[in-house]
Backbone as CSV, one residue per row, in Angstrom:
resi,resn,N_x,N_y,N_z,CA_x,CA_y,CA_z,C_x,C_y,C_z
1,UNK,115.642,72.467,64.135,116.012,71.297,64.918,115.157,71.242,66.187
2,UNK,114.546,69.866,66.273,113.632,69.983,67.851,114.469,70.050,69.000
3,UNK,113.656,70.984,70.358,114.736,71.001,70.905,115.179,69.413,72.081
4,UNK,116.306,69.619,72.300,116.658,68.582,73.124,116.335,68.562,74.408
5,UNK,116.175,66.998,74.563,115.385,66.871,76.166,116.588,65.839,77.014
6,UNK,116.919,66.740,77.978,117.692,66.299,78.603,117.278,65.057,79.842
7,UNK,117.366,64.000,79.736,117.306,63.140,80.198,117.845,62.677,81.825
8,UNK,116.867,62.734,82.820,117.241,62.440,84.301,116.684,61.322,84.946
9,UNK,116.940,60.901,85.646,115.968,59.824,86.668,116.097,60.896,88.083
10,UNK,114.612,60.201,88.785,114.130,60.845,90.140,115.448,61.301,90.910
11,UNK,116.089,60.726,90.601,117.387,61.123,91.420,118.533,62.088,90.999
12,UNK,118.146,63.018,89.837,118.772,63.579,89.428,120.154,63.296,88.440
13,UNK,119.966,61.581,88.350,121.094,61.022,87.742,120.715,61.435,86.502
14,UNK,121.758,61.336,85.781,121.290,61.757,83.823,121.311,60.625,83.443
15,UNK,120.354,59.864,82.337,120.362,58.631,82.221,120.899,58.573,80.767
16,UNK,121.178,60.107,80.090,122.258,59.618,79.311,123.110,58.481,79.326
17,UNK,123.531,57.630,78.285,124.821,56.592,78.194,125.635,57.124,77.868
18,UNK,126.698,57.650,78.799,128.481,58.189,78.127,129.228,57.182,77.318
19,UNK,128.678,56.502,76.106,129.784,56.008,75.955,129.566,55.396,74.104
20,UNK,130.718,55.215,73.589,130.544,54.614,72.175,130.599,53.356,72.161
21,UNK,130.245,53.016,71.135,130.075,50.828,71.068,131.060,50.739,71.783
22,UNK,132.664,50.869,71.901,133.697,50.347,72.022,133.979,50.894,73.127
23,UNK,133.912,52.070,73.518,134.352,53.042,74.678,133.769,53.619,75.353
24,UNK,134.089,53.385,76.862,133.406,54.162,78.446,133.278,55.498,78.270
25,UNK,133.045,56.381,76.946,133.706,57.629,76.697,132.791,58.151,76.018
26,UNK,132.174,59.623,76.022,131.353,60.023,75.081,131.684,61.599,74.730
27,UNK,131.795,61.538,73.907,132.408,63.866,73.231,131.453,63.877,72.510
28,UNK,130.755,65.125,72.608,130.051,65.374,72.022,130.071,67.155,72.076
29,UNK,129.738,67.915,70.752,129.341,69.258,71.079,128.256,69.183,71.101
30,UNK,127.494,70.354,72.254,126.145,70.618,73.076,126.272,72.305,72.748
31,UNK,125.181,72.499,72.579,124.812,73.999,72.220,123.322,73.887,73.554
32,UNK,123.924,75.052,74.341,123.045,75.216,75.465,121.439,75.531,75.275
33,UNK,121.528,76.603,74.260,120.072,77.166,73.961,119.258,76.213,73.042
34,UNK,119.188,75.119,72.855,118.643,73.681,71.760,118.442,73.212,72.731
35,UNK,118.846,73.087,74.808,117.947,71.952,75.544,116.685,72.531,75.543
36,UNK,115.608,71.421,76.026,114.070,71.942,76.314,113.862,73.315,76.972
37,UNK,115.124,73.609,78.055,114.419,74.167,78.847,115.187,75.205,79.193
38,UNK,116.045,75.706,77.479,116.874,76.819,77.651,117.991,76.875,78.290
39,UNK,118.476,75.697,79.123,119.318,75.637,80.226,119.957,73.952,80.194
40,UNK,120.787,73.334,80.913,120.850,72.476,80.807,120.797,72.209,82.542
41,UNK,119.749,71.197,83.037,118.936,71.365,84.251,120.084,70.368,85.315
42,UNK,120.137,70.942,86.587,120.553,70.187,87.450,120.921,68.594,87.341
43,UNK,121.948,68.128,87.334,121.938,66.805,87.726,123.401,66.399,87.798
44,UNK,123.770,65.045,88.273,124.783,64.742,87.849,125.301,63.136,87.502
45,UNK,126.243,62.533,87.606,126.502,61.502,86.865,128.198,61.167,87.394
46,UNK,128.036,59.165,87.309,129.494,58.787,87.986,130.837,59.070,87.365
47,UNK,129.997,59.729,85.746,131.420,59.779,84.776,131.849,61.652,85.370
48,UNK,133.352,61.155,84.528,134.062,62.444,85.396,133.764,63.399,83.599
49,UNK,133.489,64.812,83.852,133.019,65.944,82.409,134.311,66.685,82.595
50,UNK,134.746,66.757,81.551,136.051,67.575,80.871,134.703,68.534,79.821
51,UNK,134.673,69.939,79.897,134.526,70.871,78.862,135.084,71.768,78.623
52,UNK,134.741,72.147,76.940,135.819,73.317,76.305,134.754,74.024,75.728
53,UNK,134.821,75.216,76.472,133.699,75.766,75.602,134.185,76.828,74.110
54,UNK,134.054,76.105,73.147,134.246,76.849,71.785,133.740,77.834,70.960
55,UNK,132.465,78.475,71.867,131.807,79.439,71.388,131.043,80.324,72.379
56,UNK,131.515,81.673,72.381,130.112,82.199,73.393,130.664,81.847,75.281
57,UNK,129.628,81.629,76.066,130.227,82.471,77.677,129.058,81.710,78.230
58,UNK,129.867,80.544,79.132,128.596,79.637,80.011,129.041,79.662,81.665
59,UNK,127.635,79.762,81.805,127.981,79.717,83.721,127.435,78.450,84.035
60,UNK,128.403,78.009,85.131,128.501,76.414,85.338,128.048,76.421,86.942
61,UNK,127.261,75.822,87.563,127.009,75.826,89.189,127.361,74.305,89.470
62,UNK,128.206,74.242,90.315,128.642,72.717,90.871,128.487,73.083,92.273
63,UNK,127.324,72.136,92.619,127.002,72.047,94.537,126.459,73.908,94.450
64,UNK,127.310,74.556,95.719,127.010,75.692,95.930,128.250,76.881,94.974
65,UNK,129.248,76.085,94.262,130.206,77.353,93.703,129.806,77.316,92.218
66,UNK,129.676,79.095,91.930,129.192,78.996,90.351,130.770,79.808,89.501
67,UNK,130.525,78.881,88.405,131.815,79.423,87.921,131.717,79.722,86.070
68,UNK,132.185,81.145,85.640,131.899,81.201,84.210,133.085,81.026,83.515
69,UNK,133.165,80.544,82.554,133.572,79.920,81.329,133.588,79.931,80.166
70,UNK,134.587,81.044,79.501,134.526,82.390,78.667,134.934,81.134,77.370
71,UNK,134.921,81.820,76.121,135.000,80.935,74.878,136.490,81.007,75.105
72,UNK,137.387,79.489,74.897,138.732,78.958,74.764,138.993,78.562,76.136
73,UNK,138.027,78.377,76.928,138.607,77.856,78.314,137.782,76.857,78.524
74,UNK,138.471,75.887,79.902,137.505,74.742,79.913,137.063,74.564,81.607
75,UNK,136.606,73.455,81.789,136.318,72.983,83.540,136.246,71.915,83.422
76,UNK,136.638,70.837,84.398,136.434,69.880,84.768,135.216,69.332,85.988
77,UNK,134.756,68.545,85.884,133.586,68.418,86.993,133.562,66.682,87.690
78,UNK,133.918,66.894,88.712,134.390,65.725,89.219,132.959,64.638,89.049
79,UNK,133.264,63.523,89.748,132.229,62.308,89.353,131.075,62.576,90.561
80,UNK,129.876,62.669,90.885,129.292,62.863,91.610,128.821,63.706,91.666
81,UNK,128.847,65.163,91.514,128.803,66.632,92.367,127.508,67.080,91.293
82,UNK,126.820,67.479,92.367,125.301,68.705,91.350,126.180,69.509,90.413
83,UNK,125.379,69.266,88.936,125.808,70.937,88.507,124.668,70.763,87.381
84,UNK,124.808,71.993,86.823,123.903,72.999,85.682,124.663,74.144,84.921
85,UNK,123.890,74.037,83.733,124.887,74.869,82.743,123.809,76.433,82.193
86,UNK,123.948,77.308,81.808,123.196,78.020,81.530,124.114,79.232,80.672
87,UNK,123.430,79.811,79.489,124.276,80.252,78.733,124.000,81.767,79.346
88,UNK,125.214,82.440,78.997,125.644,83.931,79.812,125.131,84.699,78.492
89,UNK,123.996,85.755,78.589,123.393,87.311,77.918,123.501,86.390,76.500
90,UNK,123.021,85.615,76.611,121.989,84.558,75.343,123.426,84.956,74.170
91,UNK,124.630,84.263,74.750,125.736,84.252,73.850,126.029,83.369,72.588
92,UNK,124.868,82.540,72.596,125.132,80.949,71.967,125.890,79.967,71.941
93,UNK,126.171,79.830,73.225,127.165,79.298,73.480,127.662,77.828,73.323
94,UNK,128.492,77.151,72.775,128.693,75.924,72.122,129.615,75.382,73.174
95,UNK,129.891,74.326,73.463,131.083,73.436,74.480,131.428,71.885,73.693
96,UNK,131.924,71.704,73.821,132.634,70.047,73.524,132.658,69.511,74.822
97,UNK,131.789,68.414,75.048,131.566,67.859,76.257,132.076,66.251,76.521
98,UNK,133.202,66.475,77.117,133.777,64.729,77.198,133.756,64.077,78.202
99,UNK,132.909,62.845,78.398,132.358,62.818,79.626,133.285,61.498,79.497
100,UNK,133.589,61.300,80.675,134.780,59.386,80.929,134.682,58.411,81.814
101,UNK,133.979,57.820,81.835,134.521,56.338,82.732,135.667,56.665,83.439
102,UNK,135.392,56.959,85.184,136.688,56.880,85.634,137.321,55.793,85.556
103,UNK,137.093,54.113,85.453,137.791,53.225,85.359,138.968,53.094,84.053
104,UNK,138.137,54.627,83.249,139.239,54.494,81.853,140.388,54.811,81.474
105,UNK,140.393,55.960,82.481,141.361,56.876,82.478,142.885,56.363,82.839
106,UNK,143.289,55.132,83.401,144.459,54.579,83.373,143.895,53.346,83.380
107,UNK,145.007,52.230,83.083,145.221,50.840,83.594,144.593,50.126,84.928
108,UNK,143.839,49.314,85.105,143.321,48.803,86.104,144.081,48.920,87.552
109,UNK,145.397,48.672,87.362,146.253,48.562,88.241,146.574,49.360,89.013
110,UNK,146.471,50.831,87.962,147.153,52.431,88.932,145.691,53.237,89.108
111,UNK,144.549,51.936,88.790,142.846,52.792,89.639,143.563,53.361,91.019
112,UNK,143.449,52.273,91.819,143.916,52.384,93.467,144.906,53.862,93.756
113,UNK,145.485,54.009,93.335,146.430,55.515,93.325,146.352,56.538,92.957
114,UNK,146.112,56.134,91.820,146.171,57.415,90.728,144.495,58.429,90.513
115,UNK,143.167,57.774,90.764,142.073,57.407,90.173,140.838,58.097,91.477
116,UNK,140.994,56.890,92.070,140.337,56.765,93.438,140.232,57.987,94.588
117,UNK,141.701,57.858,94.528,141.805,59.475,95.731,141.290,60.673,95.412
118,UNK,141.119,60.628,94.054,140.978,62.079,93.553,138.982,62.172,93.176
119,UNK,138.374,61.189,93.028,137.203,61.161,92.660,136.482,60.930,93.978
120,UNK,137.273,60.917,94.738,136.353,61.007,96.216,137.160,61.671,97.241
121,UNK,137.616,63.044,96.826,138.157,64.442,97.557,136.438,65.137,97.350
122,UNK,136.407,65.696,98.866,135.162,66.344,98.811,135.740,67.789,98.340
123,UNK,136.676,68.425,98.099,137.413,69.567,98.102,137.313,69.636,96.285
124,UNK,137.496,68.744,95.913,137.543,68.703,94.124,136.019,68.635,93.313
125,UNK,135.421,69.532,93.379,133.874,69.066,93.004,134.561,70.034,91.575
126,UNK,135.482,70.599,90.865,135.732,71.025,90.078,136.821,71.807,89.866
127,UNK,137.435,72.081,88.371,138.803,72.657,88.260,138.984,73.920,87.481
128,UNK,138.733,74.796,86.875,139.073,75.494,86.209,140.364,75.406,85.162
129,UNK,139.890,75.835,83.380,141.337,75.199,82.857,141.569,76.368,81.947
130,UNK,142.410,76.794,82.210,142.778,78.324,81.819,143.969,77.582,80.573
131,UNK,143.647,78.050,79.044,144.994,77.689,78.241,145.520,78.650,78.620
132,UNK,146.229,79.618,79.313,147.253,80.401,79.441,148.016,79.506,80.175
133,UNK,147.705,78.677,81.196,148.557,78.057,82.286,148.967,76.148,80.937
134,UNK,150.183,75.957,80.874,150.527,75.436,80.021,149.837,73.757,79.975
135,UNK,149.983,73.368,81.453,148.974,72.241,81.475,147.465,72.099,81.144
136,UNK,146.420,73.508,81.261,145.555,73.850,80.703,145.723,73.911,79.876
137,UNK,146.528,74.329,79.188,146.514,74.081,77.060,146.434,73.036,77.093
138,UNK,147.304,72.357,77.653,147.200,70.515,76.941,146.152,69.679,77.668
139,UNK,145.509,69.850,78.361,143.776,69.727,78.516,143.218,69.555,77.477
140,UNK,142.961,71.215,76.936,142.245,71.281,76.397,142.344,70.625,74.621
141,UNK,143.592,70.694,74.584,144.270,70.137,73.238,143.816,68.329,72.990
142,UNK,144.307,67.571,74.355,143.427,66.582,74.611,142.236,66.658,74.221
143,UNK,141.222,67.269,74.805,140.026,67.361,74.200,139.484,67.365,73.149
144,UNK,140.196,68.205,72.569,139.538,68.387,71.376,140.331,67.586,70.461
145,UNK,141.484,66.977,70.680,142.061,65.779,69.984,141.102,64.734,69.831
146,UNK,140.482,64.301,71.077,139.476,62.842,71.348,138.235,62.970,70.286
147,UNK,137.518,64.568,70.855,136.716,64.868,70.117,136.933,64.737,68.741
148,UNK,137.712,64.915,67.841,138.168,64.550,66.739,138.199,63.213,66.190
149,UNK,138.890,62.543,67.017,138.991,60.884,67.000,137.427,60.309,66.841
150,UNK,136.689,60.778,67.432,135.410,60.396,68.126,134.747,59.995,66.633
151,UNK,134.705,61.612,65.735,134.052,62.062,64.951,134.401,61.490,63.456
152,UNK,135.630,61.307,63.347,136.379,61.000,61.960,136.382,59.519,61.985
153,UNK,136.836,58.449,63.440,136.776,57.394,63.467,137.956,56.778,62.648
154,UNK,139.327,57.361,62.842,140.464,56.562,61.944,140.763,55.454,62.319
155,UNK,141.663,54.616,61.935,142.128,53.333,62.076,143.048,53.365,63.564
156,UNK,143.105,52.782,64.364,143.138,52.554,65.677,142.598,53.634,66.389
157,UNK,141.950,54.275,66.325,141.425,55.568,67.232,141.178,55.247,68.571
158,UNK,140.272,53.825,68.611,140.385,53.649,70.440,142.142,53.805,70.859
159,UNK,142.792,53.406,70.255,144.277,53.145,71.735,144.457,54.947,71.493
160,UNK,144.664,55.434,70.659,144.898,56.738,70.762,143.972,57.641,71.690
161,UNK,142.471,57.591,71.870,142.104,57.984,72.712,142.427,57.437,73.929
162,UNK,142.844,56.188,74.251,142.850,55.449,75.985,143.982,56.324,76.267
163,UNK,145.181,56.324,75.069,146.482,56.725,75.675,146.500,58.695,75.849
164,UNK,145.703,58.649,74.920,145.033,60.727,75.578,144.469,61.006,76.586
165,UNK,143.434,60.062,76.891,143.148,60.265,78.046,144.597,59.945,79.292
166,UNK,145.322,59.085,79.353,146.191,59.116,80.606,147.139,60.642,80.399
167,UNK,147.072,61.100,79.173,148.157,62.276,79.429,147.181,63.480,79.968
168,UNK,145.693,63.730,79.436,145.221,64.580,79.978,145.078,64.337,81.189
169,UNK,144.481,62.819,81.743,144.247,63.174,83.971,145.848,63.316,84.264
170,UNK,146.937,62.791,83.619,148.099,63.180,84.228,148.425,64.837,84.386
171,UNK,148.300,65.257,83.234,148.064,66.859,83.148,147.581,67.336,84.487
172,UNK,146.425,66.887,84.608,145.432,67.297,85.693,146.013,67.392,86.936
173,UNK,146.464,66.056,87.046,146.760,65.351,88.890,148.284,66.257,88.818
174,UNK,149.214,66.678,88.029,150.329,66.986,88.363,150.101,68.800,88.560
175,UNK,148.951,69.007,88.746,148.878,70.355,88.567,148.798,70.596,90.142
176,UNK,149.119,69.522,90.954,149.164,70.021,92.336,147.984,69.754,93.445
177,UNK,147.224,69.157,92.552,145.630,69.340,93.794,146.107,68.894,94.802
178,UNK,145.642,69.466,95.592,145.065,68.745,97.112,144.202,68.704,97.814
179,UNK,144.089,67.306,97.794,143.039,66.294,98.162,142.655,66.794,99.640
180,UNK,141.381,66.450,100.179,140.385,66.732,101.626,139.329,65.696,101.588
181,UNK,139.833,64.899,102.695,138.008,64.075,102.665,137.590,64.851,103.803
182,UNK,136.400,65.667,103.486,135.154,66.074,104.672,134.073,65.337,104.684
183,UNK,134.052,64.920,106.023,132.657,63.572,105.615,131.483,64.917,105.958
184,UNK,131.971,65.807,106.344,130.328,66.623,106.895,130.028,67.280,105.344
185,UNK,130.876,67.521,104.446,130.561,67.407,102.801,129.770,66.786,102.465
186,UNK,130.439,65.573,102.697,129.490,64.442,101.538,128.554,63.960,102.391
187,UNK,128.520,64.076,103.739,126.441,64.121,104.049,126.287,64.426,103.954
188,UNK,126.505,66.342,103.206,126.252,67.567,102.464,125.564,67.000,101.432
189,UNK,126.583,66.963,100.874,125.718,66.446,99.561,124.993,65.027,99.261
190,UNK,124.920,64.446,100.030,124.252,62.890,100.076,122.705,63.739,100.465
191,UNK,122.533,64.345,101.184,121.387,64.673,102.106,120.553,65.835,100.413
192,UNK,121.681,66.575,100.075,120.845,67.530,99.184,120.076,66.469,98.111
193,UNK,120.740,65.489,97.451,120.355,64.587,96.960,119.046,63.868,97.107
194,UNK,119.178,63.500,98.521,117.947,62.770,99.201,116.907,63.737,98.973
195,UNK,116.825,65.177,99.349,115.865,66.034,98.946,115.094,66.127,97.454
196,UNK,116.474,66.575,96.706,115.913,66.302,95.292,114.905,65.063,94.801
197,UNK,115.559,63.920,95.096,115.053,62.873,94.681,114.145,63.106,95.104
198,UNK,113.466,62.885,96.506,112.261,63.296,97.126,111.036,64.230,96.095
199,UNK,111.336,65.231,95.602,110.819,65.835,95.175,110.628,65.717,94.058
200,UNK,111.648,65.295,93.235,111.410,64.555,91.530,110.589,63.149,91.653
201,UNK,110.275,62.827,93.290,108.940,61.210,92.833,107.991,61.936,93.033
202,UNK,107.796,62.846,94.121,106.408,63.386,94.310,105.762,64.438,93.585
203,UNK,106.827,65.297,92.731,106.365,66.717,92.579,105.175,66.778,91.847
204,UNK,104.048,65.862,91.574,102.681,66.129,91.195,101.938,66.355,92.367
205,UNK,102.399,65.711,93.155,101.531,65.722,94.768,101.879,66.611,95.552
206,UNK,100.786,67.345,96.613,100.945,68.354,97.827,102.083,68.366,98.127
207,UNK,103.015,69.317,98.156,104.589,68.908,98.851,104.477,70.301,99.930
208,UNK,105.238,69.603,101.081,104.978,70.903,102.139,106.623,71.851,102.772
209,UNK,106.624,71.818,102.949,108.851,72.466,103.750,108.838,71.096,104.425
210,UNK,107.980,70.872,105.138,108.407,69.722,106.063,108.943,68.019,105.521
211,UNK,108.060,68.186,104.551,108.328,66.732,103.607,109.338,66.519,103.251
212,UNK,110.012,68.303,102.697,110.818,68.272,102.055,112.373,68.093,102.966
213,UNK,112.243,69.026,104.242,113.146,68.542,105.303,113.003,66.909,105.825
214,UNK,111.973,66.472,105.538,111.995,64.693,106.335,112.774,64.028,105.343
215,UNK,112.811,64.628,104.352,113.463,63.514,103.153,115.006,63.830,103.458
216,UNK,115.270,64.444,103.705,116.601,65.159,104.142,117.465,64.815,105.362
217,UNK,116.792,64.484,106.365,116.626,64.441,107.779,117.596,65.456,108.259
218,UNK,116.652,66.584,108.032,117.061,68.075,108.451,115.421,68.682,109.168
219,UNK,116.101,69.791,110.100,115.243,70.375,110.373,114.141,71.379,109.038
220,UNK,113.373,72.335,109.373,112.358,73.451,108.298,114.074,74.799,107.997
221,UNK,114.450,75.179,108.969,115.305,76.235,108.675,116.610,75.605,108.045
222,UNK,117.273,74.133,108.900,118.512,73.692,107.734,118.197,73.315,106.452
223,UNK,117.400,72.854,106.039,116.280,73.030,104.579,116.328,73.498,104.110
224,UNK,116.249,74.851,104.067,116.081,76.013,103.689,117.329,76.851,103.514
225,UNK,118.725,76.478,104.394,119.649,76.427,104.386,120.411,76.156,103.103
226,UNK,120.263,75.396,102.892,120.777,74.297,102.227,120.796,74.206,101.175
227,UNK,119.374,74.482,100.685,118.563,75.166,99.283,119.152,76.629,98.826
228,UNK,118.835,77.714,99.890,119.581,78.816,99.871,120.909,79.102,99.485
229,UNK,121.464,78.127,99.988,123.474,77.897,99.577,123.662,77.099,98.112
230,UNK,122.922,75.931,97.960,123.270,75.490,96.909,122.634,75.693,95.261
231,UNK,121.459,75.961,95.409,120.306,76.609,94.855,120.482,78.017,94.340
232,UNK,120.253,78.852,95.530,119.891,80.051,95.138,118.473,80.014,95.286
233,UNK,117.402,79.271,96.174,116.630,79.796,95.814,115.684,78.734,97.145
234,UNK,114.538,79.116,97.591,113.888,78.246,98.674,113.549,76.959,98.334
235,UNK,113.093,75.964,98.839,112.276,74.706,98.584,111.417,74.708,98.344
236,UNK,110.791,75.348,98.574,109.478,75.617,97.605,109.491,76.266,96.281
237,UNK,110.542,77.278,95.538,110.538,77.863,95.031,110.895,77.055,93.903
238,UNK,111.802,75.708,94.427,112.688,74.794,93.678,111.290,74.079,93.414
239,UNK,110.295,73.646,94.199,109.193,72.504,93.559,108.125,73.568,92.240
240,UNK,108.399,74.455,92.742,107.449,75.036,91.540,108.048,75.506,90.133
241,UNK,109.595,75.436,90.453,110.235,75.567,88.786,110.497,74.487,88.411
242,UNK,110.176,73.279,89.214,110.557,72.069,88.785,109.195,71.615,87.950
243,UNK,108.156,72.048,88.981,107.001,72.017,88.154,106.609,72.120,87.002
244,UNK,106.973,73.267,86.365,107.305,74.063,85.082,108.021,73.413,83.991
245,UNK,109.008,73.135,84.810,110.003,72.161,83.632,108.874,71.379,83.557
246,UNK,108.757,70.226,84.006,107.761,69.099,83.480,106.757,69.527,82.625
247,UNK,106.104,70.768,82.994,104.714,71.005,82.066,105.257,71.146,80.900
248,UNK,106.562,71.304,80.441,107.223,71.545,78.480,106.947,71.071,78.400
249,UNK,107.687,69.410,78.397,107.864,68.326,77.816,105.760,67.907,77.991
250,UNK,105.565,67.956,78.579,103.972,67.775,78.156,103.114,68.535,77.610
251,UNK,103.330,69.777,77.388,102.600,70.942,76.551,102.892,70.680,75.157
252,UNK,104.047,70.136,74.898,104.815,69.527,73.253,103.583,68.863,72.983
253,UNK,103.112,67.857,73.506,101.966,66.627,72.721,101.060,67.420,72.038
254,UNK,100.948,67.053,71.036,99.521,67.017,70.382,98.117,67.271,70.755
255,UNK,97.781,66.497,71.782,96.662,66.112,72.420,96.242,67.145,73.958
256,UNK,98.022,68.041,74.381,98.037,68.727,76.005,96.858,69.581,75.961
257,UNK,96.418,69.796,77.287,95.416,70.342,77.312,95.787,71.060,78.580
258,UNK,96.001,72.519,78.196,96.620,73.140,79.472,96.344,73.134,81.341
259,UNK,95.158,72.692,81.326,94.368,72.827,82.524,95.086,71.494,83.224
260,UNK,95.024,70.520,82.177,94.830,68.758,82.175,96.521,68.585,82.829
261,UNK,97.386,69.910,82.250,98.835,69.762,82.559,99.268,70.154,83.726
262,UNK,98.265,70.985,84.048,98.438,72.007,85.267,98.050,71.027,85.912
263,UNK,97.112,69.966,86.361,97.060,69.023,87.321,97.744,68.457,87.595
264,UNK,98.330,67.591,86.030,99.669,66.546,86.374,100.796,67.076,87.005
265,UNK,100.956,68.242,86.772,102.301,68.640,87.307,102.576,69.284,88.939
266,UNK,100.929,68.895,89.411,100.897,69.320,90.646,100.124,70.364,91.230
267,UNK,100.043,71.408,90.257,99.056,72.674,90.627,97.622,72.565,90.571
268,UNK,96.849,73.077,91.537,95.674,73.010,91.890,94.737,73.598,91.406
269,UNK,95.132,74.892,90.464,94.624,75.637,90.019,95.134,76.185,88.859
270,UNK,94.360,76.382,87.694,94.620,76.612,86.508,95.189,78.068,86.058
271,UNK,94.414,79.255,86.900,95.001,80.565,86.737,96.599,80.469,87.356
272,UNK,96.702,80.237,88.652,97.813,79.870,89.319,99.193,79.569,88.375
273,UNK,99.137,78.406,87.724,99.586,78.333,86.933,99.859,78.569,85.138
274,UNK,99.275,78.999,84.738,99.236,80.131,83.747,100.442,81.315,84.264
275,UNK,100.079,81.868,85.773,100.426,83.374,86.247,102.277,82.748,86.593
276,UNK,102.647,81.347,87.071,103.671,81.374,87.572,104.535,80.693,86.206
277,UNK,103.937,80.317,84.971,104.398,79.947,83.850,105.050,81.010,83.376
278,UNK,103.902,82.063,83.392,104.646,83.229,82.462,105.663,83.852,83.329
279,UNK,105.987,83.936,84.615,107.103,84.358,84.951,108.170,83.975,84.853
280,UNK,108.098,82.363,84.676,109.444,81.616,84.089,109.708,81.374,82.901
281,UNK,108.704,81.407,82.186,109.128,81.352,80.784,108.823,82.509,79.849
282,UNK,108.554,83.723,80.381,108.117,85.011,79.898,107.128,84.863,78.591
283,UNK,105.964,83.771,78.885,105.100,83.509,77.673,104.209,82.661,78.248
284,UNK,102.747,82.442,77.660,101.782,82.106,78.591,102.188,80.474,78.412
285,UNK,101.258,79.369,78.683,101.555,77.801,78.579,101.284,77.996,76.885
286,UNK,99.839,78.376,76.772,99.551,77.899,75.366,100.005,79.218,74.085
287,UNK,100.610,79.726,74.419,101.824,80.580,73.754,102.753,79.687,73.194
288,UNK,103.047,78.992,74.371,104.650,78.368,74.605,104.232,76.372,73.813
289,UNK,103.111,76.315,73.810,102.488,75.215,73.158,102.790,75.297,71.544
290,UNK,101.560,76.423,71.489,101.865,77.056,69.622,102.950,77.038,69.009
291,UNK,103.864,77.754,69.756,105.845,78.208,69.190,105.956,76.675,68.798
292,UNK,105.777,75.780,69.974,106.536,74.295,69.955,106.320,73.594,68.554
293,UNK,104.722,73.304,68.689,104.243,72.632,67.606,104.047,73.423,66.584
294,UNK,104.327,74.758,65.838,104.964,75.622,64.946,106.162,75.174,64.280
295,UNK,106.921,75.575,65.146,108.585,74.871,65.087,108.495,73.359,64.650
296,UNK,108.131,72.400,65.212,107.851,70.855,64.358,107.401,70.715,63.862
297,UNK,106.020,71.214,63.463,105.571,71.150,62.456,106.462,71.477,61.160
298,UNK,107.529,71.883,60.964,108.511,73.010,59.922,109.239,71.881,59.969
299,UNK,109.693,70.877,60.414,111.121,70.301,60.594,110.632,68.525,60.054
């Protein structure tokens, strides 16, 4: 099977469509080690992600908290918030991924109450869903109910999913949260955003700390900050694995010409990149070329 290319705009939005002909709603099982890039890469999206992971042990990073997610348990990931998935000691790990239209999840009427408050708590960027705790069973039972519906397609299946979904966010909301608006949060995360984006229009071109703080409107050290906390890793360190990612999806063609890739993607120099390829992908570019078009060629 070729592998899958996970789909973003400059802004880190996923330009995936969550949804079926009929419904704001999309389930799907995702097997982590089938994306391009071994991982499933930073981003996020307005729909709210319910997962169950059904096979194997995934670590989930939302904003700056990382959280793992053993086979029979699930997480929720609120509408907005960075995250990335990555599979734990190459477990193979499988999830059922139900992503929703918050407008779907109840009746137009109980948006304002029920809906609203909770998708813009800076405190809720995610939930943990343990089936031992009894409302976590029926989460997850939800889930994989829809998922079912999704797949078999019986005779009224939309009202049965609209009306699953209100028992699972009810599940959810009665489990007690409490809500926090921090506005110094969400210029938190409005600002990390602004960075990213920044760097997903330019990252073929010279990028310096400073560019990367102006896009931000942060100083060189809150930058760096910021990256450090939510990341794991510097701003610079982030433009050159970002780099990398891009050179896959162009090393796949037919026609790539490793040197020719190493330009587009920003690097100045051809050894340079060769030397910082193989540290991220533990294989040279045109190693990692061969495997590709090997593998499709077969399929």
């Amino acid at each position: 099977m070729p592998a899958a290319h996970f789909k973003i705009d400059e802004n880190l939005k996923e330009l995936t469509t969550h949804r079926t002909v009929e419904l704001p709603v999309a389930c799907y099982q995702t097997t982590i080690g089938d994306h391009i890039n071994g991982y499933i890469p930073l981003h996020w999206h307005d729909e709210l992600q319910f997962v169950f992971v059904i096979k194997g042990d995934a670590s989930f990073q939302i904003n700056e908290k990382t959280v793992t997610v053993k086979q029979g348990y699930g997480l929720f990931i609120n509408s907005g918030f960075l995250h990335m998935t990555e599979d734990i000691n190459k477990s193979g790990c499988v999830y059922i991924c139900l992503n929703v239209s918050p407008h779907f999840l109840v009746p137009q009427e109980l948006f304002t109450n029920y809906v609203y408050p909770y998708i813009h708590a800076t405190n809720l960027s995610h939930l943990f869903i343990s089936p031992k705790q009894a409302w976590g069973n029926n989460v997850l039972e939800s889930i994989h109910k829809i998922h079912t519906w999704i797949h078999k397609q019986p005779h009224h299946y939309e009202i049965e999913i609209a009306s699953e979904l209100s028992i699972l966010w009810k599940n959810l909301i009665l489990n007690g949260l409490q809500l926090k608006y921090n506005e110094k949060e969400m210029i938190k995360n409005q600002r990390m955003k602004q960075m990213l984006n920044w760097i997903h229009l330019h990252f073929a071109e010279k990028i310096t700390l400073d560019d990367i703080a102006k896009a931000g409107q942060l100083s060189r050290s809150e930058c760096c900050r910021y990256f450090k906390k939510m990341l794991k890793k510097s701003p610079l360190t982030y433009v050159l694995n970002y780099r990398i990612q891009q050179s896959l999806v162009m090393l796949q063609q037919a026609e790539a010409n490793v040197t020719e890739v190493a330009y587009q993607v920003g690097f100045n120099s051809t050894s340079y990149f060769i030397n910082q390829f193989r540290k991220e992908m533990k294989m040279t570019p045109l190693m990692y070329r061969k495997k590709k078009l090997h593998i499709s060629s077969h399929h």
